[in-house]
C-alpha positions as CSV (number, residue, x, y, z in Angstrom):
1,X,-39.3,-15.7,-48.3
2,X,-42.7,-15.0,-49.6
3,X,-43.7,-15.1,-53.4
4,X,-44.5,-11.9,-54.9
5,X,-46.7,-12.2,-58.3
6,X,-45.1,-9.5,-60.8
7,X,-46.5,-7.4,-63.7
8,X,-43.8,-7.8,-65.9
9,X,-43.1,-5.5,-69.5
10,X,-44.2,-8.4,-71.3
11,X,-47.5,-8.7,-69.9
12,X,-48.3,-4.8,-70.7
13,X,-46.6,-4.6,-74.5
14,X,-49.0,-7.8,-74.8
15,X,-51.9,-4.9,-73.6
16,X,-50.3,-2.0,-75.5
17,X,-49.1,-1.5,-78.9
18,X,-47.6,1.5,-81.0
19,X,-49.2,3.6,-84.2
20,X,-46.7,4.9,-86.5
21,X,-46.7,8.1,-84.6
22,X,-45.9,6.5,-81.7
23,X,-48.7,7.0,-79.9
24,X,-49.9,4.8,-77.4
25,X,-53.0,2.9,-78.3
26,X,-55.3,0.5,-76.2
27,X,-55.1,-2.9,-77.5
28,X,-59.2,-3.5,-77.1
29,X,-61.5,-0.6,-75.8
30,X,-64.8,-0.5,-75.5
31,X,-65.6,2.4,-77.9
32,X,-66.8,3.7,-81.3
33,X,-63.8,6.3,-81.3
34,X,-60.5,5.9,-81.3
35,X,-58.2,8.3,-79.2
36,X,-54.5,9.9,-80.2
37,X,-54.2,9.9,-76.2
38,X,-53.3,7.6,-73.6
39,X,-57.0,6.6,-71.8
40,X,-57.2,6.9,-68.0
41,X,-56.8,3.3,-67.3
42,X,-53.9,3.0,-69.5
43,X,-52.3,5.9,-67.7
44,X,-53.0,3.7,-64.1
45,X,-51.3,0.5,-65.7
46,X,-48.2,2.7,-65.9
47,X,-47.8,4.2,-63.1
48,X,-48.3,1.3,-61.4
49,X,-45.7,-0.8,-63.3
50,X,-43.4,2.3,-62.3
51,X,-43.8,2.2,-58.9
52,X,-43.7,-1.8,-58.3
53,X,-40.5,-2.0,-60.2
54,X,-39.0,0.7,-57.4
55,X,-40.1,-1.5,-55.0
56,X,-38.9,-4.6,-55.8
57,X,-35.3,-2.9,-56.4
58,X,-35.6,-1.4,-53.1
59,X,-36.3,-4.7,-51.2
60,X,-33.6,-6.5,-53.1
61,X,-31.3,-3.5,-52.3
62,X,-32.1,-3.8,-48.4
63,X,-31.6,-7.5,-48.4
64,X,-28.5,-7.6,-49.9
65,X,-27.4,-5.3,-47.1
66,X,-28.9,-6.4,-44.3
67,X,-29.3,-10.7,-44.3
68,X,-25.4,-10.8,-44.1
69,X,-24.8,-8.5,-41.8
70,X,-27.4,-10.1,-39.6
71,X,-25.7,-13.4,-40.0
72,X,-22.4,-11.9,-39.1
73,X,-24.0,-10.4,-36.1
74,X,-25.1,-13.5,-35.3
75,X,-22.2,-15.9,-35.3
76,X,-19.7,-13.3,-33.8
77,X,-18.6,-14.0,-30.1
78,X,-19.2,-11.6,-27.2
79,X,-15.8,-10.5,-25.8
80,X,-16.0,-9.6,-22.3
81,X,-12.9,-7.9,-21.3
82,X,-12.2,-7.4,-17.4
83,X,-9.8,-4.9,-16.2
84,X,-8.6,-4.4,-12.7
85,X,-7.0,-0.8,-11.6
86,X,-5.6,-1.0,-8.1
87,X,-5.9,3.3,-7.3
88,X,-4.3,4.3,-4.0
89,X,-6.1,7.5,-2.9
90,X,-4.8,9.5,0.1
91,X,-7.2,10.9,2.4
92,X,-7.9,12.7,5.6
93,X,-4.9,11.9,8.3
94,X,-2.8,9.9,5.8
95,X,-5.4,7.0,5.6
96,X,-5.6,5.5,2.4
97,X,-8.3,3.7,0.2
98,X,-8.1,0.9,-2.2
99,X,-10.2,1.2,-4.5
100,X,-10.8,-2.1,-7.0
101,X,-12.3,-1.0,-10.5
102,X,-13.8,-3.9,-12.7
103,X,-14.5,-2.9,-16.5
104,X,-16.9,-5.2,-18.3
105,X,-17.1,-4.6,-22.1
106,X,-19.1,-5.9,-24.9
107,X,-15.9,-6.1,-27.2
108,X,-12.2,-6.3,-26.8
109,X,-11.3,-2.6,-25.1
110,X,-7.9,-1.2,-25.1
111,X,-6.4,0.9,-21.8
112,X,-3.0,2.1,-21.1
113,X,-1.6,0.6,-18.0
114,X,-2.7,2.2,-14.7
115,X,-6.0,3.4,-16.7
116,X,-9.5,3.0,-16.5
117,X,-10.0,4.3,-19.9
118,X,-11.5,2.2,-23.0
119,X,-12.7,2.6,-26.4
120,X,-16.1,1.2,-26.0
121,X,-19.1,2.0,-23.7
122,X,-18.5,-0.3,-20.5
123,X,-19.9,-1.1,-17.3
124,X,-18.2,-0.3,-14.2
125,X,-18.7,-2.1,-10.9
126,X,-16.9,-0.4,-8.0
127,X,-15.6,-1.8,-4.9
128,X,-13.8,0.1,-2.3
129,X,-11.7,-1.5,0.9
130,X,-10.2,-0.2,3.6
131,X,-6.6,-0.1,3.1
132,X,-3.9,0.6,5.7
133,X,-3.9,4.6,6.5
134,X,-0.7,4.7,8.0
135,X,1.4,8.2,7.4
136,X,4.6,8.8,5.3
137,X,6.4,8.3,7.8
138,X,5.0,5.5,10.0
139,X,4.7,3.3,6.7
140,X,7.8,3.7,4.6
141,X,7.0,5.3,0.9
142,X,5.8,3.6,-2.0
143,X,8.8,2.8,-4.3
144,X,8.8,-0.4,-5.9
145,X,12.6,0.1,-6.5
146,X,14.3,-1.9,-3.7
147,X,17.8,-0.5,-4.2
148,X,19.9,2.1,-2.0
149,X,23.6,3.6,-2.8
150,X,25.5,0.7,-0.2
151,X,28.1,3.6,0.4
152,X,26.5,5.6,3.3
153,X,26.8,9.1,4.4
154,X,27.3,10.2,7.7
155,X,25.1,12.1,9.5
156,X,26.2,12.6,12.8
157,X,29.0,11.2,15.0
158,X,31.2,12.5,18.2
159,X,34.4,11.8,19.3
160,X,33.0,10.1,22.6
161,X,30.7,8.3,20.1
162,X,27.5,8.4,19.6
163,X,25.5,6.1,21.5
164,X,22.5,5.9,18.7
165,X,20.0,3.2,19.4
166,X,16.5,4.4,17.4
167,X,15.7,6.6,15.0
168,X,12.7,8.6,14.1
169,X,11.3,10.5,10.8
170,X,8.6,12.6,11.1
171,X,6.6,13.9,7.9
172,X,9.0,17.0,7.3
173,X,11.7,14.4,7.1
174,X,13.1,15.9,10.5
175,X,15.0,13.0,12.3
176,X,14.9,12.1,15.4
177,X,17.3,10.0,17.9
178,X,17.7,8.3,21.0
179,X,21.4,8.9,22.7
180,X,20.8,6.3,25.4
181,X,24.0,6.4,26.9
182,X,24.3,10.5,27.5
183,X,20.4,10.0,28.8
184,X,19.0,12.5,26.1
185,X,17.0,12.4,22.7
186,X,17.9,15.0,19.7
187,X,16.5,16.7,16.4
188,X,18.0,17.0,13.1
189,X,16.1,19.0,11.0
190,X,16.0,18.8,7.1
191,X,19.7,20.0,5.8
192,X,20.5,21.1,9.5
193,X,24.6,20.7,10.2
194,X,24.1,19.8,13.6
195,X,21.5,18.6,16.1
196,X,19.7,20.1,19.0
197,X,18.8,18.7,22.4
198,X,14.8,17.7,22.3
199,X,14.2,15.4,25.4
200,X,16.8,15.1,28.4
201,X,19.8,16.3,29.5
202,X,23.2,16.2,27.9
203,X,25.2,13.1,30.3
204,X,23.2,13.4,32.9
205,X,21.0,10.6,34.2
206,X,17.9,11.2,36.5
207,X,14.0,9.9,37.7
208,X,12.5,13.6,37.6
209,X,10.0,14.7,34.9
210,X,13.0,16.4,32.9
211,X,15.6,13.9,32.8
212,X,15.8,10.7,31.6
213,X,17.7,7.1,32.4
214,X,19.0,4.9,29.3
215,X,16.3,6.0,26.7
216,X,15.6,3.4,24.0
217,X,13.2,5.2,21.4
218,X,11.1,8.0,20.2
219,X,8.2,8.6,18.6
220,X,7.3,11.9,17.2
221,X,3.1,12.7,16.5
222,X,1.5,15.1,13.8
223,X,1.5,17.8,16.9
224,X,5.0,17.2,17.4
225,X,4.4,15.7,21.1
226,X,7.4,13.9,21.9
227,X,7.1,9.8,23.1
228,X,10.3,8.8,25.2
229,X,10.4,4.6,26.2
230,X,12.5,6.0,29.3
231,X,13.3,2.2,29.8
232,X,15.6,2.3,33.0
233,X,12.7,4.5,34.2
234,X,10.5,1.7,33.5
235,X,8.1,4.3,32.0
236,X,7.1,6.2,28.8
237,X,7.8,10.2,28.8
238,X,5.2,12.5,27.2
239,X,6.7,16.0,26.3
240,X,3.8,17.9,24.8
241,X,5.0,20.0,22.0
242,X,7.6,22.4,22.9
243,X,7.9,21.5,26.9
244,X,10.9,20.0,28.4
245,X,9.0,18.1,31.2
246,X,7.6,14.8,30.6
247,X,4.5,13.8,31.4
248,X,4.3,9.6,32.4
249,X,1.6,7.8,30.4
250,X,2.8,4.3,30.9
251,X,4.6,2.6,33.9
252,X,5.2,3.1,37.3
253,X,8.9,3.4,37.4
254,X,11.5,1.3,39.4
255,X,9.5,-2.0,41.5
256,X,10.8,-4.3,43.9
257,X,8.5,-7.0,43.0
258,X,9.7,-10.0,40.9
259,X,6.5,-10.2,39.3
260,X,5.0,-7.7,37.0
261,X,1.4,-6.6,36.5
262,X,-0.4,-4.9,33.8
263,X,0.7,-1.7,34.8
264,X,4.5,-2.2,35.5
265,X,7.1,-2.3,32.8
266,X,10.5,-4.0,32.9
267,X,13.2,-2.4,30.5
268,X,10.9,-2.1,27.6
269,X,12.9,-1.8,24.2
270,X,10.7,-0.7,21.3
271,X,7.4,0.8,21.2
272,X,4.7,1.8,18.4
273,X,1.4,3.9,18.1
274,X,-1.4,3.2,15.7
275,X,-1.8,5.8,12.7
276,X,-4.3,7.6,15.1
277,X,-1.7,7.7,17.9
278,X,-4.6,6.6,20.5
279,X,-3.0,3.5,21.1
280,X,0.4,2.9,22.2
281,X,2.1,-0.8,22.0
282,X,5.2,-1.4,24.1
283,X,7.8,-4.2,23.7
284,X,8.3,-5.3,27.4
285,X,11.6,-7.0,27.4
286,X,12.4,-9.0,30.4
287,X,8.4,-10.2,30.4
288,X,8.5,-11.4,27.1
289,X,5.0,-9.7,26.4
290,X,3.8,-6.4,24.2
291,X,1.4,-4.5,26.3
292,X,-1.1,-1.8,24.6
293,X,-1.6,1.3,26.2
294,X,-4.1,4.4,25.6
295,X,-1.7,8.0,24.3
296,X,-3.9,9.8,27.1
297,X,-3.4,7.3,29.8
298,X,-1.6,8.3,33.2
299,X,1.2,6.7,35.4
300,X,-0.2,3.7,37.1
301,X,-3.1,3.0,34.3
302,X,-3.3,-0.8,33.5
303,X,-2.0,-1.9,30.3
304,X,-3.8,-4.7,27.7
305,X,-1.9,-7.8,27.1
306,X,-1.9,-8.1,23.3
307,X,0.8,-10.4,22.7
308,X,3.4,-13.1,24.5
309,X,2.9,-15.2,27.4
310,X,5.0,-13.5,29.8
311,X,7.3,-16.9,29.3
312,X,10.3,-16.9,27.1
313,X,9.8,-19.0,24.0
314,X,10.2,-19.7,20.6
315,X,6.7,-20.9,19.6
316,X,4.2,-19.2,17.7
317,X,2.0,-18.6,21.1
318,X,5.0,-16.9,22.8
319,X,7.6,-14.2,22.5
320,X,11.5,-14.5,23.3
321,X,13.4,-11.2,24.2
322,X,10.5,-8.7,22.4
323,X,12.6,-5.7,21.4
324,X,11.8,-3.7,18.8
325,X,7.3,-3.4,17.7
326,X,6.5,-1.8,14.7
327,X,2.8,-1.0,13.6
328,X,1.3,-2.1,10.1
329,X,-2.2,-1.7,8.9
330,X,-1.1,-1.7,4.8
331,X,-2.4,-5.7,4.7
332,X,-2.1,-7.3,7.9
333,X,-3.6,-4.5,10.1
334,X,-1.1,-5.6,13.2
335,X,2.5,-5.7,14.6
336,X,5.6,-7.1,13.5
337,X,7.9,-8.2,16.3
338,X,11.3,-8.3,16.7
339,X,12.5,-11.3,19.0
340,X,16.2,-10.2,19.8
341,X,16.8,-13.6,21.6
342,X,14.8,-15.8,19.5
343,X,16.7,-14.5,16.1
344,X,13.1,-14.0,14.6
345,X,10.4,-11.3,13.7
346,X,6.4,-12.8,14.2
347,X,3.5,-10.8,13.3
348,X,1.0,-10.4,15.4
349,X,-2.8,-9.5,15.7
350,X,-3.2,-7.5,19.0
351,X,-5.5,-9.9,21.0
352,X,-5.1,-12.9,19.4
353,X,-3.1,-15.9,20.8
354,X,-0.4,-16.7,18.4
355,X,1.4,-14.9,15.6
356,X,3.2,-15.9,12.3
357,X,6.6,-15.7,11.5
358,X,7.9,-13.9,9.2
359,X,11.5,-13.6,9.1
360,X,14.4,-16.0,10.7
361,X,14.5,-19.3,12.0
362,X,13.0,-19.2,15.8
363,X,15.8,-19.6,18.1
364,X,18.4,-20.5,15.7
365,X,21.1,-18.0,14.9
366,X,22.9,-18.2,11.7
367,X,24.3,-15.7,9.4
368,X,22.3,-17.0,5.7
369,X,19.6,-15.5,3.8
370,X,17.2,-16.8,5.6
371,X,18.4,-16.6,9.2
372,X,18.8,-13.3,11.6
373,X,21.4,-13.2,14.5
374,X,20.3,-10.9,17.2
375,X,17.6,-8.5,15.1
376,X,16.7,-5.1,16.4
377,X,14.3,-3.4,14.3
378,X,11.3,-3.9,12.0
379,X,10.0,-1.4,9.4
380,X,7.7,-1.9,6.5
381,X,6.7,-0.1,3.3
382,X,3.7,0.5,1.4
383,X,4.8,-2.6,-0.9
384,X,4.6,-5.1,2.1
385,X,8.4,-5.2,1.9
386,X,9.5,-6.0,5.5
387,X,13.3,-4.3,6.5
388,X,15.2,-5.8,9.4
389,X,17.8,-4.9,11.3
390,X,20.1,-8.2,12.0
391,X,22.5,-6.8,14.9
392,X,24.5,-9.3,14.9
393,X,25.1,-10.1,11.5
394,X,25.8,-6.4,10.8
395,X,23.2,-5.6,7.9
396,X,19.8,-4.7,6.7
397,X,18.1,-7.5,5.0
398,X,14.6,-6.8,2.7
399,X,12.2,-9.4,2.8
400,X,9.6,-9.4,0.3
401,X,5.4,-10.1,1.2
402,X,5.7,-13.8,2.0
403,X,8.9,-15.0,1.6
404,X,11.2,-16.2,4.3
405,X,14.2,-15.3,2.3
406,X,15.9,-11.9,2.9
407,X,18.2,-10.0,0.5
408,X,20.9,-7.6,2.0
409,X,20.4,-3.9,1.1
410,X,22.9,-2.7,3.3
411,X,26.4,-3.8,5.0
412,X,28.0,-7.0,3.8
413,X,27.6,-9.3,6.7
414,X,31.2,-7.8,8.2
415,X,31.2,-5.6,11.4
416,X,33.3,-2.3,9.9
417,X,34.2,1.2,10.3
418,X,34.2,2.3,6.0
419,X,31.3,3.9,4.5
420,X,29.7,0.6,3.4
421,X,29.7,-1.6,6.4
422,X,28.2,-1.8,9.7
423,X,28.7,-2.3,13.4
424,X,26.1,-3.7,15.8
425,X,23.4,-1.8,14.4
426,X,20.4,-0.8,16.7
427,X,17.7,1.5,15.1
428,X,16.6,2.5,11.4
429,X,14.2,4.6,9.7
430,X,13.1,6.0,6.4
431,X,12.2,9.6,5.5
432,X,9.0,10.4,2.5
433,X,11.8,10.0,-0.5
434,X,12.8,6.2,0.9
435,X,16.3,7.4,2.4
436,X,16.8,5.1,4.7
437,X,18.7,6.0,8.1
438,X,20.8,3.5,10.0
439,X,22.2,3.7,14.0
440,X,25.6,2.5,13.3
441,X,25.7,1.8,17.7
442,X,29.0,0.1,16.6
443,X,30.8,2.8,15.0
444,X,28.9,5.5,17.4
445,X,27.5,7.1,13.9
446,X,24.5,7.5,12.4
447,X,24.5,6.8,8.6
448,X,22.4,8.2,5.4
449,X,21.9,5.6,2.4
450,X,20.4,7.2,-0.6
451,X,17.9,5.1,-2.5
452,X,18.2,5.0,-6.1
């Protein structure tokens, strides 16, 4: 710090001195007179001694202040804190964007979970992905809760049983079944008593464009056009909304050849649509293959290969008794298979040459937590949790996002007729609350579990 050369008091009483009137008196002037009044130079000495003492106690005032906090300011770390919000955010035809927020702040901020919210000013770098736009019902809801009342609720049953072998939930929670044995599909409506007739006719089997042969499943659009897998047809049914004739999109019906092309199906089991319903992927049994069709396609149209050999196996590359397909763009963006005969489910880009599996052991049928005896359905939620149907071992078994081992939700392992158990169980679905719907095939019922 610089010196500063004061005029100290001492210096001016040395200059000054007092009368006995106290009166201020030069101590040597220049002049024959002497004056009962300060002169004008004396008058300048003071007022300049005034104004450097205010000054100096102003500069020492300012460092005192502000040479710690400078060196406080100084030493003190930056604190970058980094939050990440994960915000789903519904849009347009039940598409969905993830949106990744990433906070930066200059000191420690504080945000209640969920929130982007902080204390301090912060910079804010946005990135937004495509997530999976599948709707309500296509891709189960978004509970993280993975628990259902075990005691279920029937539905509907008949005393020449009900031969239930898929379900369907559309987004006014209005299910849908398949009655493959009495050739026909029906409607439950939300808090409806009984069902209505959709697709079909009541027991009675037929190749026309009104009846049906051994349906397998149905699939319900926003328009509510009804898609029938006629599979001893060998064809998929179109029933535009309200009509009771079908329209074929895919397949050619009954062949005598031994060999199947592109546009020939062979007692398909399971198909699925994109969110868009443009594309249509069918589960061609007895070919071992998933073909890919266009919504708006007509009888004799090619399909796509998209996954399988057309050879049984239990590799990755192939597929082995395909019978149920569901659709997932939430994180994968492809299907999830179910291989009835190889006891596994394998997800699947469409086009690419081998898959992943993701439940059961591939060709191996056993009844422990990681194993699957004759599965017939797939779903999965908005969580990545994957739901199978294990036939054979007469349960529902969850499998959370990448892990092999499954946890039973429903049945206990036992084929039964109570409330809790199950029976060779074909087809499920969920409605927008998580309910989750069961065909009991088994017990000719179909069965309500609540989720908690």
């Amino acid at each position: 710090m610089s010196k500063f050369n004061f005029i100290t008091l001492e210096s001016f009483d040395e200059a000054l001195r007092m009368d006995k009137n106290n009166r201020i008196r030069p101590q040597s002037i220049d002049s024959d007179i002497n004056e009962t009044q300060p002169t004008q130079s004396t008058r300048l000495r003071v007022c300049i001694r005034s104004k450097l003492t205010w000054l100096i106690f102003t500069i020492v005032i300012i460092a005192i202040i502000t040479i710690p906090t400078a060196i406080i300011l100084t030493k003190k770390e930056n604190v970058v804190e980094t939050n990440l919000t994960t915000i789903m955010m519904t849009t347009g035809e039940g598409s969905t964007t993830l949106m990744l927020t990433t906070t930066e702040s200059s000191s420690t901020t504080t945000a209640k979970p969920g929130s982007t919210a902080t204390k301090n000013s912060s910079t804010t770098t946005t990135t937004t992905t495509a997530a999976e736009p599948d709707s309500t019902t296509e891709e189960a809801g978004s509970s993280c809760n993975s628990s259902w009342n075990t005691t279920g609720i029937t539905l509907l049953s008949s005393s020449t049983e009900l031969s239930c072998t898929r379900l369907f939930v559309d987004s006014n929670d209005t299910l849908y079944g398949v009655d493959k044995d009495r050739h026909y599909v029906w409607k439950l409506s939300k808090n409806a008593e009984s069902a209505e007739i959709v697709a079909g006719v009541y027991n009675s089997e037929g190749d026309d464009s009104v009846k049906l042969q051994y349906p397998e499943d149905v699939h319900v659009d926003r328009y509510g056009t009804i898609y029938v897998l006629d599979t001893n047809n060998q064809r998929v049914q179109k029933f535009i909304n309200g009509t009771t004739h079908g329209i074929t999109i895919a397949g050619v019906g009954e062949t005598e050849s031994d060999e199947y092309s592109l546009k020939e199906l062979c007692y398909p089991r399971g198909f699925a649509f994109d969110p868009t319903y443009t594309f249509m992927y069918i589960a061609d049994r007895c070919v071992d293959r998933v073909l890919r069709f266009l919504t708006n396609s007509t009888s004799g149209t090619d399909g796509v290969l998209v996954a399988g050999t057309e050879e049984p196996d239990n590799t990755n590359e192939a597929l082995n008794g395909p019978w149920s397909v569901w659709y997932s763009s939430w994180k994968y963006n492809g299907l999830f298979i179910v291989n009835n005969d190889g006891h596994s489910v394998i997800r699947w880009t469409p086009g690419a040459t081998s898959g992943t599996f993701v439940a059961g052991l591939p060709g191996i049928s056993c009844s422990n937590s990681t194993c699957l005896f004759e599965p017939t359905d797939v779903k999965t939620d908005a969580n990545l949790n994957m739901y199978v149907l294990d036939q054979g071992n007469h349960r529902v078994q969850m499998f959370r996002d990448n892990s092999n081992v499954g946890v039973t939700v429903i049945g206990n392992g036992v084929a039964g007729n109570s409330s809790m158990q199950l029976d060779s169980p074909r087809g499920m679905a969920f409605d927008s609350k998580m309910n989750m719907y069961v065909c009991d095939t088994g017990n000719g019922r179909v069965q309500k579990f609540l989720k908690l």
